[in-house]
DRENKOLLO-452927 format. One line per field, with one value per residue: residue number from 1; residue in one letter; x, y, z of N, C-alpha, C in turn. Coordinates in Angstrom, 3 decimals. Layout:
BEGIN
resi	(NUM/...);
resn	(a/...);
n_px	(X/...);
n_py	(Y/...);
n_pz	(Z/...);
ca_px	(X/...);
ca_py	(Y/...);
ca_pz	(Z/...);
c_px	(X/...);
c_py	(Y/...);
c_pz	(Z/...);
//
This chain:
BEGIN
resi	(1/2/3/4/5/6/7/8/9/10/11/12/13/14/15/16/17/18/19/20/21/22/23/24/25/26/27/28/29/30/31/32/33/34/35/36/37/38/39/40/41/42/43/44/45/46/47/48/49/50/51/52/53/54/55/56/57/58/59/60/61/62/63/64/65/66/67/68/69/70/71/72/73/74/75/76/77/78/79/80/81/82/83/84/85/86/87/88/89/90/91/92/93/94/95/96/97/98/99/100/101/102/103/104/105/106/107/108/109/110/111/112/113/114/115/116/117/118/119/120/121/122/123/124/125/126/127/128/129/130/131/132/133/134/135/136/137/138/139/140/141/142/143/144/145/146/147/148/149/150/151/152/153/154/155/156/157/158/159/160/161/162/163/164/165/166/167/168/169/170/171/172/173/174/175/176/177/178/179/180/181/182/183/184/185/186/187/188/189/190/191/192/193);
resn	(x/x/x/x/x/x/x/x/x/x/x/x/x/x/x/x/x/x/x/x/x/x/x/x/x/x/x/x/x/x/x/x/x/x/x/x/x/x/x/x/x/x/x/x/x/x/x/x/x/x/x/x/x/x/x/x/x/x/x/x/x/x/x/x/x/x/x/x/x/x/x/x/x/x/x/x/x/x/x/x/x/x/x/x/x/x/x/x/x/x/x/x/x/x/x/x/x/x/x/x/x/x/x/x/x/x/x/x/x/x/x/x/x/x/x/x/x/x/x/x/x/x/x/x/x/x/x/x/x/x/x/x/x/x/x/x/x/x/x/x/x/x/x/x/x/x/x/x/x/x/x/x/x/x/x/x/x/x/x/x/x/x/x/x/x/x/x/x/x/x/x/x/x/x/x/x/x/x/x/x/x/x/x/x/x/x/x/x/x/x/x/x/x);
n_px	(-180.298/-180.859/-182.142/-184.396/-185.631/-185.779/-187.820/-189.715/-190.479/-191.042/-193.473/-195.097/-195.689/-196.893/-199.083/-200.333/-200.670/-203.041/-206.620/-209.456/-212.286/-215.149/-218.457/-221.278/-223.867/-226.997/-230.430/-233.961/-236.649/-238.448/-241.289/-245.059/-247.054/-248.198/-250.317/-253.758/-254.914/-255.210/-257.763/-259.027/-261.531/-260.579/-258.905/-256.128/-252.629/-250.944/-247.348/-245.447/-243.708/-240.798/-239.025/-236.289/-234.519/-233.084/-228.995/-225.991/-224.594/-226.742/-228.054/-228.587/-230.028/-229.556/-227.848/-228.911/-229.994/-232.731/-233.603/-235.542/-236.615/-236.907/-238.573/-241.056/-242.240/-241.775/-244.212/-246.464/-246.571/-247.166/-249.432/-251.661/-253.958/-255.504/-258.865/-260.862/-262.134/-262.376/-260.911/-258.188/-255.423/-252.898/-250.234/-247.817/-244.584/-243.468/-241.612/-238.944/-237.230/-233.805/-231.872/-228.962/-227.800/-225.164/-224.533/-223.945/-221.282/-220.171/-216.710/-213.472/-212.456/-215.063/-216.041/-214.641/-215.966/-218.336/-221.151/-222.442/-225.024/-224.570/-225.187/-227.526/-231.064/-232.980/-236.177/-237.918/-241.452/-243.739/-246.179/-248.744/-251.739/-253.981/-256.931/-259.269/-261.981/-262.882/-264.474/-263.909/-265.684/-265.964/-263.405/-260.407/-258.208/-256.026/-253.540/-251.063/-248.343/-245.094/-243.114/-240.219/-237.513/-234.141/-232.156/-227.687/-225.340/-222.120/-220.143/-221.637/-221.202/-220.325/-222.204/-224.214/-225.470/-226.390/-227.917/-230.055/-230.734/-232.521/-234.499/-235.422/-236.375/-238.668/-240.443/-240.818/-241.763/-244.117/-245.660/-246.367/-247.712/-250.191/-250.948/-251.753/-253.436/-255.268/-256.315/-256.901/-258.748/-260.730/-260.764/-260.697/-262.952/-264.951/-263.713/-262.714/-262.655);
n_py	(139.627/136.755/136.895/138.457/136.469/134.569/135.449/135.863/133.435/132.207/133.999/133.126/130.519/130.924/132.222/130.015/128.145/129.276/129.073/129.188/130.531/128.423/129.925/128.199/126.971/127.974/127.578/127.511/127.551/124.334/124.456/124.233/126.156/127.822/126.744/125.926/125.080/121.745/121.378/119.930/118.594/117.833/118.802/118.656/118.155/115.528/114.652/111.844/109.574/111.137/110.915/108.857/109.155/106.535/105.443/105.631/103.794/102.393/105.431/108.427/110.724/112.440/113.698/115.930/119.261/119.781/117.591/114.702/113.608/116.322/117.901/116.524/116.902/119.649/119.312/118.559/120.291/122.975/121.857/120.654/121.744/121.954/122.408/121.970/121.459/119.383/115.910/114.235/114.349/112.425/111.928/109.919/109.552/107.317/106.436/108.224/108.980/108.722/107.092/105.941/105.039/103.151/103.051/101.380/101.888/103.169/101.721/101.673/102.850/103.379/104.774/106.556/108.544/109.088/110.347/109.071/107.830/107.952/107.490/107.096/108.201/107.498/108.419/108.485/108.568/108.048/108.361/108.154/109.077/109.128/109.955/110.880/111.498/112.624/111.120/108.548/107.367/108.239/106.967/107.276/106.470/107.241/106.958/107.854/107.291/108.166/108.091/109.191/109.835/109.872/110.434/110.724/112.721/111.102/113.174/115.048/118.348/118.769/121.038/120.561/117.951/118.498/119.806/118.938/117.063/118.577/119.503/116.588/115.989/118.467/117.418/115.108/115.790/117.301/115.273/113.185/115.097/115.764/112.860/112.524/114.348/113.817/111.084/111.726/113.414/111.318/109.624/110.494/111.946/112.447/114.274/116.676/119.734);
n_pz	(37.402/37.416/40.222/39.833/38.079/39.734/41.483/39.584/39.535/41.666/41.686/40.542/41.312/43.677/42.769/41.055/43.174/44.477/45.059/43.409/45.064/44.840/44.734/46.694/44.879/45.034/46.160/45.358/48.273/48.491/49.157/49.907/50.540/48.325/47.544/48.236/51.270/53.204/54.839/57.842/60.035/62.302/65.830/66.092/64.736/64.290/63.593/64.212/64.969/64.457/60.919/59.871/57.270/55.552/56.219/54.190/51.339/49.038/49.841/48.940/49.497/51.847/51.008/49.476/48.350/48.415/50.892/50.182/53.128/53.888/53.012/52.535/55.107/55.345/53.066/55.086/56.987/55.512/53.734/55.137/57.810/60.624/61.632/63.302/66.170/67.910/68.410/66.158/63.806/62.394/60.825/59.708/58.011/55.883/54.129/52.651/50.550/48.640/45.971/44.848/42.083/40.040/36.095/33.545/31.316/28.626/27.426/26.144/22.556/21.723/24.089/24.251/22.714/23.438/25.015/28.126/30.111/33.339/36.099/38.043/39.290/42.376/44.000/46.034/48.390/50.744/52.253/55.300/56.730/59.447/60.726/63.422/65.558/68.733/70.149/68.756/67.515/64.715/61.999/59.771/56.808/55.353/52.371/50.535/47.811/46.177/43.025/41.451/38.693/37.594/35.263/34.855/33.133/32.473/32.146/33.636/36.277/39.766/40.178/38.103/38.801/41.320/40.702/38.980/40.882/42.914/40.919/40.783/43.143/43.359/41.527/42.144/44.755/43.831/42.292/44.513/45.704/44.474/44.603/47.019/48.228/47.017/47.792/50.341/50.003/49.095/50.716/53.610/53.514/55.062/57.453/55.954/55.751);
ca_px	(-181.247/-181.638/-183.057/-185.840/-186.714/-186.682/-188.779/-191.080/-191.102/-191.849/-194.742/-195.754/-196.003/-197.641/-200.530/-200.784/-201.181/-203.846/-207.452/-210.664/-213.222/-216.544/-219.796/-222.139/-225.501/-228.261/-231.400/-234.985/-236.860/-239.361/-242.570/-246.450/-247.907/-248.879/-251.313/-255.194/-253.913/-256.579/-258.237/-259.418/-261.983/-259.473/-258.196/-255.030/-252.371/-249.358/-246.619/-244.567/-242.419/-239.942/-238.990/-235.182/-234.423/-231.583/-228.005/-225.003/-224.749/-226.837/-228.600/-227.817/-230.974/-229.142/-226.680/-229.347/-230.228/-233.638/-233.393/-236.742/-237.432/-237.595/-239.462/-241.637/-242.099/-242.707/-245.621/-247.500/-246.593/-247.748/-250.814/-252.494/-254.392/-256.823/-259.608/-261.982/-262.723/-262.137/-260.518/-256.589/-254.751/-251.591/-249.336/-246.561/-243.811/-243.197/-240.536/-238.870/-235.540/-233.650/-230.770/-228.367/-227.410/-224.069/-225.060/-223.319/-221.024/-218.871/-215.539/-212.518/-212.868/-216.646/-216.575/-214.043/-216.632/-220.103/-221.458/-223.489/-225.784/-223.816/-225.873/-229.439/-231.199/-234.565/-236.576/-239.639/-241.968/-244.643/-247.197/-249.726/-252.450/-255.409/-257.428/-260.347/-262.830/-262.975/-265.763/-263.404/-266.899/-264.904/-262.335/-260.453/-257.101/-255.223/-252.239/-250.360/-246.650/-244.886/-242.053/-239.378/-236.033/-233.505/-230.557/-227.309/-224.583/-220.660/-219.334/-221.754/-220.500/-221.355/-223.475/-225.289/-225.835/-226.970/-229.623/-230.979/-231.662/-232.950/-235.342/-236.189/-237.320/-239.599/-241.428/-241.364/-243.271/-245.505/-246.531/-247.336/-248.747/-251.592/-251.936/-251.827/-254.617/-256.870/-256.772/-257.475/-260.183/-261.910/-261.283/-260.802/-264.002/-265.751/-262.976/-262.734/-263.944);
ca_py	(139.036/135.499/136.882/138.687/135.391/133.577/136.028/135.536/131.997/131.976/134.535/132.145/129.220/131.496/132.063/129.011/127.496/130.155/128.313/130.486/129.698/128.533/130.196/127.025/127.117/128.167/126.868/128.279/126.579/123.595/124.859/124.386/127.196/128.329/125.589/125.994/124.058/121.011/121.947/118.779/118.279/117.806/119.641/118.772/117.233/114.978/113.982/111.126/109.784/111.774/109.473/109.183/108.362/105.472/106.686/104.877/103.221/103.534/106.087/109.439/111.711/113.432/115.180/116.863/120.196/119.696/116.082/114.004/114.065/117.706/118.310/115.880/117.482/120.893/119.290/117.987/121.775/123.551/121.499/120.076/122.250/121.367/123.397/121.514/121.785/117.848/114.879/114.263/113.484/111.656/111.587/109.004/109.382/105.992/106.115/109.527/108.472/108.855/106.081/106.389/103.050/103.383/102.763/100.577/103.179/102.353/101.707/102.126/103.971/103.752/105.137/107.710/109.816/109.326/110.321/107.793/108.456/106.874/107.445/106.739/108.701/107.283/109.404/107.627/109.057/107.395/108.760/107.910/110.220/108.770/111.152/110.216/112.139/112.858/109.815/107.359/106.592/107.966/106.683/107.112/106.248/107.703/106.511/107.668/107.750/108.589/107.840/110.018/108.926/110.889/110.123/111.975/111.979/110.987/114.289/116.693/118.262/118.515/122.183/120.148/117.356/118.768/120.594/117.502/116.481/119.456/119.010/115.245/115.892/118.939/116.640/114.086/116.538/117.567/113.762/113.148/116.055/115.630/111.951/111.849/115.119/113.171/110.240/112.474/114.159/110.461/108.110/111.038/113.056/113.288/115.131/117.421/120.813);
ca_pz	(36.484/38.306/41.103/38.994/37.611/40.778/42.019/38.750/39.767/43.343/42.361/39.593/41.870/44.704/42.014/40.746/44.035/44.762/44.440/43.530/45.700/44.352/45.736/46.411/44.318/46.130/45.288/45.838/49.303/48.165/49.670/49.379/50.665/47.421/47.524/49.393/52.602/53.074/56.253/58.487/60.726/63.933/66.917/66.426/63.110/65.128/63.560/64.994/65.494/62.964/59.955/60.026/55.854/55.949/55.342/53.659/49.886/48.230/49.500/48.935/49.355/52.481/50.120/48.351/48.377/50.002/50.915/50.455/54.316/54.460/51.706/52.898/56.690/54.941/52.691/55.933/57.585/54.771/53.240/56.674/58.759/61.624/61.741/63.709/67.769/68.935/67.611/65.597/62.833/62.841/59.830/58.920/56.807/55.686/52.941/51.755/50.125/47.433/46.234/43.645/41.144/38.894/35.453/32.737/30.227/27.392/27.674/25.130/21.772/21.649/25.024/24.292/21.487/23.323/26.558/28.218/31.285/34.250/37.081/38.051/40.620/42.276/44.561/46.666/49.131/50.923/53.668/55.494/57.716/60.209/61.601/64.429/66.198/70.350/70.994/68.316/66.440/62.960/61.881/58.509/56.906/53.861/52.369/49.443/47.473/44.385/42.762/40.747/38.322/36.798/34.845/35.004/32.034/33.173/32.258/35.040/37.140/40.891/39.936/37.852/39.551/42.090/40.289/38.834/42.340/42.907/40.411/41.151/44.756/43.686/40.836/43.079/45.942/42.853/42.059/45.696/46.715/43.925/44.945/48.222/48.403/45.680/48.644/51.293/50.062/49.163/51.946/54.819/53.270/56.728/57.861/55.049/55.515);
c_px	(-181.761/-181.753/-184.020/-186.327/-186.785/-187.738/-189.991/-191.499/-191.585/-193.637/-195.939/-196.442/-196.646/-199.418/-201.162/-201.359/-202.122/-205.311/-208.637/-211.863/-214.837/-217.797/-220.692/-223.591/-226.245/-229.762/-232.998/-235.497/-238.225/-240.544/-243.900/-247.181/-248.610/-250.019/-252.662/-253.915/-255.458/-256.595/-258.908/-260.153/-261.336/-258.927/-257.152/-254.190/-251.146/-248.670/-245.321/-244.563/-241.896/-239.287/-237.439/-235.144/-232.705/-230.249/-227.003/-225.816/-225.655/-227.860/-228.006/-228.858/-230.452/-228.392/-227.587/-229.635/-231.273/-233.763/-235.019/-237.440/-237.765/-238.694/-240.894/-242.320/-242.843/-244.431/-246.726/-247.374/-247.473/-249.281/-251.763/-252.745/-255.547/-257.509/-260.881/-261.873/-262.279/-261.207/-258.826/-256.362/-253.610/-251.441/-247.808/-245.979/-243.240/-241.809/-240.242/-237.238/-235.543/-232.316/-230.192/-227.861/-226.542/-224.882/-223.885/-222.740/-219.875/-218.073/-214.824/-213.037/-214.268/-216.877/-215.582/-214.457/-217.902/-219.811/-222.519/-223.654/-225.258/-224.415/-227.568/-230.327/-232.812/-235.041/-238.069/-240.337/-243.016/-245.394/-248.819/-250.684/-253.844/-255.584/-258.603/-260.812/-262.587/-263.637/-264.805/-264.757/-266.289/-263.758/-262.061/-258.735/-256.603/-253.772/-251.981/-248.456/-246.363/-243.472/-241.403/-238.243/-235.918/-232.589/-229.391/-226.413/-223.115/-220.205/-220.002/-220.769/-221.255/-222.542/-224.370/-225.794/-226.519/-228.333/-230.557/-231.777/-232.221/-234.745/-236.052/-237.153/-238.604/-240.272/-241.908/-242.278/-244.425/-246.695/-247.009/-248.037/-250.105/-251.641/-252.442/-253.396/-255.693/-257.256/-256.876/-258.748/-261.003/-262.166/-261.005/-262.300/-264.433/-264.942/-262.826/-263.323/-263.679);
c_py	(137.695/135.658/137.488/137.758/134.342/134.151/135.867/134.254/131.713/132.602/133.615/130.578/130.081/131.403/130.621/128.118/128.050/129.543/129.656/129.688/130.160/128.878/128.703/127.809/127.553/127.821/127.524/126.806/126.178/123.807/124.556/125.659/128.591/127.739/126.046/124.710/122.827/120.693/120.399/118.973/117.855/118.711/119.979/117.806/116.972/114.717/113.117/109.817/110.514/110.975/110.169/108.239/107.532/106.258/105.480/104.683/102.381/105.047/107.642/111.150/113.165/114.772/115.964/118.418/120.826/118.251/115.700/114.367/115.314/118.145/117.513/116.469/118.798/120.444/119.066/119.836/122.707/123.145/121.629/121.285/121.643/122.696/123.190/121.860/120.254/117.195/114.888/113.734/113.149/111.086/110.778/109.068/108.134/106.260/107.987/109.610/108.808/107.730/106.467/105.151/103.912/102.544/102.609/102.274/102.466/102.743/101.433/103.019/104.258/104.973/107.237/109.354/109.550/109.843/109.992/108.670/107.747/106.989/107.588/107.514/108.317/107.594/108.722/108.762/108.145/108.014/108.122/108.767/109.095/109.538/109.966/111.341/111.604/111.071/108.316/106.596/107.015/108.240/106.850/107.133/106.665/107.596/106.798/107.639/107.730/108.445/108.745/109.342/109.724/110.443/111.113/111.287/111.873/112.322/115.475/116.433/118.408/119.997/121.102/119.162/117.276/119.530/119.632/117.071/117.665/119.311/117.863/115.070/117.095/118.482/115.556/114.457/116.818/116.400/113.762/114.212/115.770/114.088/111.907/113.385/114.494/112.188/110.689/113.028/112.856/109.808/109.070/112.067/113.635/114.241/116.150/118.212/121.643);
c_pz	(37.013/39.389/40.842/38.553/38.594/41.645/41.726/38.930/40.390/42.850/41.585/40.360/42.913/44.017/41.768/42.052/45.354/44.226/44.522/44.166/45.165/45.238/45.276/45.673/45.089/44.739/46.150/47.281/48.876/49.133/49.205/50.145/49.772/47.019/48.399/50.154/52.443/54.708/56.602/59.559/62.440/64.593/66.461/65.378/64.007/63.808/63.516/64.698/63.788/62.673/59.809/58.837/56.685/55.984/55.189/52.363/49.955/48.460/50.242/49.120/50.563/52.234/49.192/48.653/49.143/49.722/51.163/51.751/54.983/53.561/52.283/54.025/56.070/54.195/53.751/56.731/56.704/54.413/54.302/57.614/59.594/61.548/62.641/65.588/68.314/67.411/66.876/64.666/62.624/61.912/60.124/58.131/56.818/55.393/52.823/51.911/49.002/47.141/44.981/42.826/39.810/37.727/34.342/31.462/29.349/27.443/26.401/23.951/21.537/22.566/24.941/23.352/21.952/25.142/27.177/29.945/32.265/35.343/37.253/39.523/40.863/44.065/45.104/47.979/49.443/52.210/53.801/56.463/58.056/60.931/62.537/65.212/67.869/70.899/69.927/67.322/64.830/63.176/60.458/58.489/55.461/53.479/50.534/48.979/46.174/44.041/41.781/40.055/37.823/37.101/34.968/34.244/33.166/33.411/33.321/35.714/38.470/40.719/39.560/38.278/41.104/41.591/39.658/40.477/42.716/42.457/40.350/42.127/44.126/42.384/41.455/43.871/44.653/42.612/43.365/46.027/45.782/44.187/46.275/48.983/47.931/47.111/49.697/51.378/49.934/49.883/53.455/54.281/54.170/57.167/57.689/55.618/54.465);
//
């Protein structure tokens, strides 16, 4: 009889120290090519140098799901086409971060019956595109960016927290992509076809 229940014990502690392994999220891939592309007057669309976002506290856009600077990279792949015979355009990714800021939560019994938003998530982008013709007689310069925030409560967990960011970066690509087309089409017009 007590080696049937050290048996039940061992198998008890075998289980218990048996972990189930979580499948990671998957998340759809942030794309524009559901978008008209905005065709340009140029040979040829550079761009360079590739924008290396910061890394350390606070910023945390690398751990995301699609991190700012890809998202970013795809909108200039996707939107931007050359369609023209001479001349270039040469995009800049300025800025395309995201940072994270701890946020003030209540502590003792207040804190122990509410749930307060403890983290802050803020999501930037910034580009710029100059195109120019073969002979250098036009010239034009377009520059936009957009900003994103989203709170997250104490108790997510990393699923959801990760789907927040998720969601930050592709409202964030939504805001820029409609500004930074609106200032393309007015101050690169010539280009425009």
């Amino acid at each position: 009889m007590l080696a049937r229940r050290v048996v039940v014990v061992f198998a008890l502690l075998a289980l218990a120290a048996c972990e189930t392994a979580v499948a990671p999220q998957r998340f759809p891939e942030i794309t524009f090519k559901h978008l008209s592309p905005i065709r340009l007057d140029v040979a040829k669309i550079t761009y360079a140098p590739r924008y290396q976002p910061p890394a350390g506290t606070p910023h945390v856009g690398h751990d995301f799901p699609t991190p700012p600077a890809i998202a970013a990279e795809r909108w200039i792949a996707d939107r931007l086409v050359a369609a023209g015979v001479s001349g270039e355009a040469t995009v800049t990714i300025r800025h395309a971060t995201a940072t994270e800021t701890r946020l003030k939560i209540k502590k003792g019994v207040t804190g122990a019956f509410t749930t307060d938003q403890a983290w802050r998530y803020d999501g930037y982008v910034e580009m710029a595109i100059e195109a120019v013709d073969l002979s250098g007689q036009r010239r034009a310069t377009a520059t936009a960016s957009a900003r994103q925030s989203q709170t997250v409560p104490e108790d997510a967990s990393l699923d959801e927290r990760e789907a927040v960011w998720f969601g930050l970066v592709e409202k964030l690509m939504r805001r820029f992509d409609g500004a930074f087309e609106g200032q393309i089409r007015k101050n690169l017009a010539g280009f425009v076809k």
